[in-house]
N, C-alpha and C positions, 0 to 999 in steps of 0.2 A: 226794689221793684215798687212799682208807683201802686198806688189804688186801682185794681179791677174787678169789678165786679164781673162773678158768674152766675148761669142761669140756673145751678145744681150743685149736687157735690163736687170736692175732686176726691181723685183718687191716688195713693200713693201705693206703688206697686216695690216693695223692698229684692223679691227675690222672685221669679219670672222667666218670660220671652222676653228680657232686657237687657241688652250690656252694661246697664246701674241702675240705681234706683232712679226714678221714676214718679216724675207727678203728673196727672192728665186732669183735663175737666171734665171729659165725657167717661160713661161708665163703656158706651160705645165703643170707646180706642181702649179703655184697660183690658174689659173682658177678654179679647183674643190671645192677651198676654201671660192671662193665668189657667184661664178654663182649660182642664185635662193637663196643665203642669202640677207633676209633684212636689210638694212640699211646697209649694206658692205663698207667698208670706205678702198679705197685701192689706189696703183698710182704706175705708171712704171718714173722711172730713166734711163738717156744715163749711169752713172757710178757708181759705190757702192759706193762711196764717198759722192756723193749727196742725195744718200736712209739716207746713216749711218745722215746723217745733218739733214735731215728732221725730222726723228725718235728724236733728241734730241731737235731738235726747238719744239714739241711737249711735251719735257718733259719726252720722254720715253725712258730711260738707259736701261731697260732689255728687252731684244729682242733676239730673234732666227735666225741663217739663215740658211738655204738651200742652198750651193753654189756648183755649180760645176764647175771647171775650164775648160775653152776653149780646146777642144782635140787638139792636134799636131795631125801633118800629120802621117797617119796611116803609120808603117810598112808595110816593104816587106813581114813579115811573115803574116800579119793581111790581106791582099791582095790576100792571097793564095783562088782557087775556092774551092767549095763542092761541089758535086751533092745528093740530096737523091731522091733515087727511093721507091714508095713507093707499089710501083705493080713489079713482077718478078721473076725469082727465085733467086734472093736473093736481101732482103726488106734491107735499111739500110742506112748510110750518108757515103760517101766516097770523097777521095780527088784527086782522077781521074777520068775519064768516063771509062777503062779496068775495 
């Protein structure tokens, strides 16, 4: 796998709401996978470098991840406002207030 940077930890989820172990970047997408499972066996990493080592010091080559790379700084188009009104005579999403 190439170089990607992420904006946080990941997370590798060994025993779970998974059908294998399991690597995510967000604590977002792990938590639902462990919280109120028993016996849950999971652990956050500073880099994917250090999940992917842990994962095979344990012995276990097949594995999944979840990754999502770090956003760049948004566009000028991605910046543009909306307004929606949702009472009026006329209901709908627009990209001015006229």
């Amino acid at each position: 796998m190439g170089l990607q940077i992420y904006q946080n930890k990941v997370y590798v989820i060994y025993r779970g709401r998974v059908d294998q172990p399991t690597i995510y970047s967000s604590w977002g997408h792990a938590h639902p996978k462990v919280t109120g499972f028993d016996g849950a066996d999971f652990r956050s990493f500073e880099r994917l470098e250090d999940a992917q080592n842990s994962l095979k010091e344990k012995g276990i080559e097949d594995y999944k991840t979840f990754l999502k790379p770090a956003k760049s700084s948004p566009s000028q188009k991605s910046r543009q406002k909306y307004y929606a009104v949702a009472y009026g005579t006329k209901v709908g999403v627009f990209r001015d207030w006229k």
